[in-house]
Each structure stands twice: as C-alpha cells, then as structure tokens.
N, C-alpha and C positions, 0 to 999 in steps of 0.2 A: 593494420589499422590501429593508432594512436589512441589515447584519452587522452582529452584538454583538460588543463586545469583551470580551474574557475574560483574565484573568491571563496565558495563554499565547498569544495572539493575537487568535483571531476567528473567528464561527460564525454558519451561516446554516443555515435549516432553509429545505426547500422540499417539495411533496405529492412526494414521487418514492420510490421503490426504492430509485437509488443513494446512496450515501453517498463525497462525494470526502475524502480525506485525507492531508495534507504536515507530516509529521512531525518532516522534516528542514528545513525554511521559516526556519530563525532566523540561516541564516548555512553550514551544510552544503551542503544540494544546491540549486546554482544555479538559483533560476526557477521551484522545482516550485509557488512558492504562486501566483506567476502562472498558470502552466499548470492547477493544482487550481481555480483563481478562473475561469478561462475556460471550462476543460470540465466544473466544474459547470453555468456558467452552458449552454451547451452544450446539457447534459442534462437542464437544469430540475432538477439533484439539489443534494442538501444538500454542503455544504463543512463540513472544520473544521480548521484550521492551525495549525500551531505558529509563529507568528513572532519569539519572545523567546529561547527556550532552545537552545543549542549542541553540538554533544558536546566530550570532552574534548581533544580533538585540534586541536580550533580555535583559530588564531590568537589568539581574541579572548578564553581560559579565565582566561589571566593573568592577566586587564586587569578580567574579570568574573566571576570564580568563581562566583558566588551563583545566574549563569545558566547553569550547566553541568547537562546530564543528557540523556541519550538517548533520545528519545522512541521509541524502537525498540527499546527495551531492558529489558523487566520483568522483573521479579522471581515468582520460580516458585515455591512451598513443597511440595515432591513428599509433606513428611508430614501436611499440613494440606490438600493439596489444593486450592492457592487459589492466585492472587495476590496476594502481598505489596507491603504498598506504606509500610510505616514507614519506608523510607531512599530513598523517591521524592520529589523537589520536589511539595507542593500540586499546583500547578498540571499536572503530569502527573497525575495522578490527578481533578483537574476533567477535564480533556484525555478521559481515557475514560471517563469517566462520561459528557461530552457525545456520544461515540460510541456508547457503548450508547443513551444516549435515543436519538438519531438514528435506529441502527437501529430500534430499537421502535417505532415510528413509521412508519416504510419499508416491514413488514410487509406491511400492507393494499392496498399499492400493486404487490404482488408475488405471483403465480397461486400461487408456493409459498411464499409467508405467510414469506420471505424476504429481510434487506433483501441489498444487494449490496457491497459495500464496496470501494472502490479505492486503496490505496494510492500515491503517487508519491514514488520517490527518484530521487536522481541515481548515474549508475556512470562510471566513467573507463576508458573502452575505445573503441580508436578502430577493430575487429573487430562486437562485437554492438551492433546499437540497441536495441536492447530485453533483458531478461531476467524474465523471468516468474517470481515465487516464489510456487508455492501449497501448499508442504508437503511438495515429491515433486522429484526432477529425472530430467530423461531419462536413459536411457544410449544418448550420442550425438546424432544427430538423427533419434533415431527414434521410436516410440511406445510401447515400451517405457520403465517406470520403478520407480525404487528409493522405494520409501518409507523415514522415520525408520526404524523399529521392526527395518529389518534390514540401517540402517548402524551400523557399529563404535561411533560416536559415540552413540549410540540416544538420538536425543533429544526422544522419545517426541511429536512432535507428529502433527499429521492433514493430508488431503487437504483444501485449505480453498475449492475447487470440485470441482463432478462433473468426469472425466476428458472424457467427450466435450465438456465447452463449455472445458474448459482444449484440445484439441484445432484447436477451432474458430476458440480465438482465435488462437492459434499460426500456424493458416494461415492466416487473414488476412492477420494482422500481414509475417509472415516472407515470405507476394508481394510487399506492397506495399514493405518495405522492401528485398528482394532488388533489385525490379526501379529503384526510382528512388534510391537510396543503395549499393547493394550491400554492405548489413550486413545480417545474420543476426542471428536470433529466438531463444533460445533457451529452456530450462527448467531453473532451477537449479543453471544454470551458475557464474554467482556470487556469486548471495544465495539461497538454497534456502527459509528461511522457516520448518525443520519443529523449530525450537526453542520450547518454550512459552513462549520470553523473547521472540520475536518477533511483534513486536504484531498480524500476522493469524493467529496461532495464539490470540489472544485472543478469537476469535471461535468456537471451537469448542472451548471451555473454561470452568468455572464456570459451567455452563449455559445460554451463548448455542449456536446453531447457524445462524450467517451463512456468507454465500459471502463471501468473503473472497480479492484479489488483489492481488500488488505489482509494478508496471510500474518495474526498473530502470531508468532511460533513460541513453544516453550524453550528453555533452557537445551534439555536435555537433546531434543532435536537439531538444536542449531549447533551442538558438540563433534569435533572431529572424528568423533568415530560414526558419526551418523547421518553427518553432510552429504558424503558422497547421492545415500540414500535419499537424501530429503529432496535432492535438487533434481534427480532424476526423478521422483514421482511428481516434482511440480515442473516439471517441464515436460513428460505424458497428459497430465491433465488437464494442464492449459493448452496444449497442442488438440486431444479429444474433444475442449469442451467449444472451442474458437476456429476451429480451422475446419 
C-alpha cells in the first residue's frame, strides 16, 4: 500500500479505526511524521501529515512565507457556527478534509461507529514525557478536572474522549514512563486543546463526533534511541484503551 502525495504532504488510508496525524511535520515538531509513519504502520491505521507547511515562528518563515500557517490553528466563526477557512492556505483545508474522509471511513471499523484520531506534536520539557490534550486538564495529578465552559478563558470546546479511557491512558502511560525515564504524564498541562481553534476540537464540531487525542511528547522521547520504545507503548495503549 502507497502514500499519496498531497499539496501538504502525504496520506495513506488503511481498514482501521485509528486515524494518525502530524500537523506539525514540516519543520516544527521534530520526528513526529516518522513517529506518525511508524505507529501507524504499527496499528495498521491510516496516517496524514503535514510535511510542507511551517508555523510562523520558524526559522525558515522568511525565507518561505508562501509556506507559513498552522495546522493547529483554525479558524472558529462563533456567529456562523462553522469553521472558517477564507484566510487558511488550500492545502490546510485539503489537510481536513482528508481527515474527515479518513475518519468516515474508520467508523465501521469501530463497535462505536467511531473513528479514533491521534494527534502527535512535539513539547520542550525536560519534567513531562508526555502531555495529553483532550479538551479538559486535571487539577494536579489527580482525577479531578476542569473543563472549557468554567475556565475564565471559556473557550467553549468539549471533552474529545470519554474520561474513563482518557484515565486509562494516563495510567499506562505515566508507569511506564515513571518507571524507565522518570517523567510524568500529565493532562493539559501544557497544550489543553479545549479551543475550537484546535484541531481535535474539530472533531466534535460542525457535526463530526470523533474521539479525538493529542500526545505532546517531549524532545528526549521522540529521540532515536527512544522511538523504538515510545511507539510501542502508544500503540498498547491505544490498542487497551479503544479496542
């Protein structure tokens, strides 16, 4: 089986659930389109990558304007109710459209007519391995959490899994990486996700209802000596927490 190339990278459908996706692939977060290319393969799931477009902050904005835009970063219309997309590059806009097909597709493959979607970026912290954004952040490390709708900020998004498999993944994650890294797990510590500008809030808006999750990773984890490892414990616990 092939990947197609697409203005913004490259996309591969496969029979599965999952849906992997690296948004940040063109020059931001180090490695994640390897990492997204491997633990789809992995999981037999679909992939779709951004590897052209940059955000603004990158080095390389100057030098290429034309490929400047945030794939993490949509546009919200709170009076229209919709996603806006007239001051998005095309190619983000091909970008989710390829993802909605994908999930549509995933459904069938899913007991609750569900696809699953995994986002991967990169974080720069050398404390957490991981940070989990599904709409909600804990208060502390506990199980307790705050949703949008009743931080200051209200910025009005949703819960983009059930709380008990956002649980489940959490304790996975947070043994294995306690016990052989000693970094902590956390939940919306530093990317939270509960803006409808962020692209797994896309997923429970203008009428999709996906599971929807964003694995922050730090540096040190997304490094070749640690890949191997990373991609196997997230393709266990997304296999335990979904299937």
């Amino acid at each position: 089986m092939e990947k197609i190339r697409t203005s913004y990278g490259y996309k591969l459908n496969r029979p599965s659930s999952f849906v992997i996706v690296a948004p940040h692939a063109g020059g931001d977060d180090f490695k994640t389109a390897t990492i997204s290319r491997q633990l789809a393969e992995s999981l037999n799931a679909s992939v779709i990558v951004n590897r052209k477009f940059f955000k603004e902050g990158n080095k390389k904005a100057k030098l290429r304007p034309r490929f400047v835009e945030d794939f993490n970063q949509l546009r919200w219309s709170h009076r229209k109710d919709q996603y806006i997309w007239g001051n998005k590059k095309v190619a983000m806009k091909e970008f989710f459209d390829d993802i909605s097909n994908f999930c549509d597709l995933a459904h069938e493959y899913n007991s609750e007519n569900k696809a699953i979607v995994v986002y991967l970026h990169g974080i720069k912290n050398e404390e957490i391995g991981i940070d989990l954004g599904v709409g909600i952040k804990a208060k502390g490390d506990g199980n307790k959490f705050v949703e949008s709708i009743y931080d200051e900020a209200n910025n009005s998004g949703k819960a983009t899994i059930k709380i008990s498999k956002l649980k489940k993944i959490r304790k996975k994650i947070s043994e294995a990486l306690k016990e052989k890294f000693n970094l902590a797990v956390t939940i919306g510590r530093i990317f939270i996700g509960w803006s409808k500008r962020s692209a797994v809030q896309f997923h429970k808006h203008e009428g999709r209802n996906d599971y929807a999750i964003q694995f922050e990773i730090n540096r040190q984890m997304r490094r070749k000596e640690n890949r191997e490892y990373l991609i196997n414990l997230l393709k266990e616990t997304l296999e335990e927490a979904f299937n």
